[in-house]
C-alpha positions in Angstrom: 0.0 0.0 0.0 2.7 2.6 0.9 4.8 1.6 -2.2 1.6 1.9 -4.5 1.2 5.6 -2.9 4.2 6.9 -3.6 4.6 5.3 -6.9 1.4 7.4 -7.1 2.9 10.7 -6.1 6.0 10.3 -8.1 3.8 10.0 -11.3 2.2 13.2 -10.5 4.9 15.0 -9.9 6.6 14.2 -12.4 3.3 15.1 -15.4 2.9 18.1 -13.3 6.5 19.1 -14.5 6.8 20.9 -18.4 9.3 20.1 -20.7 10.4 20.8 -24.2 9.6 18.7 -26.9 11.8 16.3 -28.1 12.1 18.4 -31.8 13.5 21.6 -29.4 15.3 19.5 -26.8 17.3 17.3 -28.8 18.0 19.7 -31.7 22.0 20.1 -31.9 22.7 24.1 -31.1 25.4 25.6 -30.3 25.5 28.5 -27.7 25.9 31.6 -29.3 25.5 34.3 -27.1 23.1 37.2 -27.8 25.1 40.2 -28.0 27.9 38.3 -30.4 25.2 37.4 -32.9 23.6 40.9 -32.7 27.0 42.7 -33.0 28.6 40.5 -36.1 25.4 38.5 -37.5 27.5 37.4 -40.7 30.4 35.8 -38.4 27.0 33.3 -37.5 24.9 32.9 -40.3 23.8 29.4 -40.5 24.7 28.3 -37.0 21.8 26.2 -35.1 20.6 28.0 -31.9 18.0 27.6 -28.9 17.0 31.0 -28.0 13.9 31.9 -26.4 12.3 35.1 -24.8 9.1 36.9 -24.3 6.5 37.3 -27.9 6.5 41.3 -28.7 4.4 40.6 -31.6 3.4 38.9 -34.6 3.2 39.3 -38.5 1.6 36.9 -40.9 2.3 37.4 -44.6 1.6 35.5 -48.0 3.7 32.7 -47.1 5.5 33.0 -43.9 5.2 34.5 -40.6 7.7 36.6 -38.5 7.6 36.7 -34.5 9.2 39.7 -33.0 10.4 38.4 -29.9 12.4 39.8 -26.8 15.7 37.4 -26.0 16.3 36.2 -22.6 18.9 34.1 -21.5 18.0 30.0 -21.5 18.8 27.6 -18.6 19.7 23.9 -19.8 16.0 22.8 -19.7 15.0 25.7 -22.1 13.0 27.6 -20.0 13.5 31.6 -20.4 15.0 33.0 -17.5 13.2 36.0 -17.0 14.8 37.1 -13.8 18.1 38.0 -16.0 18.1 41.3 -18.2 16.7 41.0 -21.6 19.4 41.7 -24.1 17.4 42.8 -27.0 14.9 41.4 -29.7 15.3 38.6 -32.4 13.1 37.8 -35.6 11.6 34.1 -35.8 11.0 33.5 -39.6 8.3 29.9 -40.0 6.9 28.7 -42.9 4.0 27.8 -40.8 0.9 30.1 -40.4 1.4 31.5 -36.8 -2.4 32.6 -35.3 -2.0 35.3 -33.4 -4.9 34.0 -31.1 -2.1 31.5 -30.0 0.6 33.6 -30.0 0.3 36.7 -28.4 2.4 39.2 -26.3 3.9 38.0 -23.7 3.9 34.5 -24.2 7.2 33.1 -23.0 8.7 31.2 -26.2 11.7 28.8 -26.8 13.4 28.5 -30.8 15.7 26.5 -32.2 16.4 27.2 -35.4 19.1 28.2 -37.9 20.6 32.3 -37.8 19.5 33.0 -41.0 20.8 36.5 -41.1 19.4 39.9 -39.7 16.4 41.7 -40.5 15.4 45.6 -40.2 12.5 46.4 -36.8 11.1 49.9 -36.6 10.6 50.7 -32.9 8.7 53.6 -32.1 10.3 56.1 -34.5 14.3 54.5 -34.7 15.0 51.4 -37.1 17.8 48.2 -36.0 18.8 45.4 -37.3 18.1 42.1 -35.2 19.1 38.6 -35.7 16.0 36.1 -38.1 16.0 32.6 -36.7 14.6 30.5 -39.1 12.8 28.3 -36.9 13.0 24.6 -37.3 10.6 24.0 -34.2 8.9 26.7 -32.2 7.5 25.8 -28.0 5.0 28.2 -26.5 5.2 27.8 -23.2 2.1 27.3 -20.5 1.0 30.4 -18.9 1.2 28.3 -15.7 4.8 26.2 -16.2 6.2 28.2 -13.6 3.8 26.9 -11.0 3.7 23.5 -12.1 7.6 23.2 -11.8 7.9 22.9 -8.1 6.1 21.3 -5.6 3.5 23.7 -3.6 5.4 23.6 -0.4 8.4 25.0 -1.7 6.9 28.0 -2.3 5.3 28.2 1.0 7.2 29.9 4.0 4.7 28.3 6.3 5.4 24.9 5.0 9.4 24.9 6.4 8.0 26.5 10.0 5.6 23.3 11.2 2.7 25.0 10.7 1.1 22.0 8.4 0.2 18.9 8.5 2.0 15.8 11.0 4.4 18.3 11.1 3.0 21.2 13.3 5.4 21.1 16.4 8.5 20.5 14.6 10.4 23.6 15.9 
């Protein structure tokens, strides 16, 4: 009975966890950092990268679509880390018909893809040049991953002071 229980409680841990799919986590990338690509695109063109960030927007035309995207750094899993500074914006280029119902702004997004070059952005009244990915998979990210990653109780400062469960006396 206890070992059926547990079994139990690993299994739902472990499908309350999110994870890449296998197209984005086993993709061969190399780890180009932002600001090299940005500064000397040419130096990278045609190297395969995971990048991810935060959706600005989206742009649909004939036959492709382009998704402005603000870069944050990645951890190993592929999640974007957005406690770090953002280091600027990159172009996803897909063949595929991106609806903007599914991706909208701020939807945290992971890439890999090739650097395919850089493309022209007009922010407010200036125009730069960011990197295009040309994505060979694309991951939109849960709105709730975050909270899913980590067990309730490590989130609780209650939890660690005996105030629940068998456990109310403990200090």
């Amino acid at each position: 009975m206890k070992s059926s229980l547990s079994m139990i409680s690993l299994l739902l841990l472990v499908s309350g966890c999110t994870s890449l799919p296998p197209a984005i986590r086993d993709f061969p990338f190399i780890q180009v950092p932002y600001q090299a690509a940005n500064q000397d695109i040419s130096a990278y063109k045609d190297v395969p990268v995971r990048w991810g960030g935060v959706i600005i927007d989206v742009e649909n035309e004939k036959d492709f679509s382009l998704v402005q995207v603000l870069f944050y750094p990645i951890d190993y899993k592929g999640y974007p880390q957005l406690n770090k500074k953002n280091e600027g914006r990159f172009v996803i280029e897909s063949s595929d018909f991106l609806d903007p119902a599914a991706y909208t702004k701020d939807t945290e997004i992971t890439v890999a893809g090739t650097i395919k070059g850089d493309i022209e952005r007009t922010i407010g009244n200036k125009t730069i040049r960011v990197p295009l990915i040309s994505a060979t998979a694309i991951y939109l990210w849960p709105k709730d991953y975050r909270y899913n990653y980590y067990p309730y109780y490590y989130g609780n400062p209650y939890f660690y002071r005996g105030y629940y469960g068998p456990y109310r006396y403990w200090w």
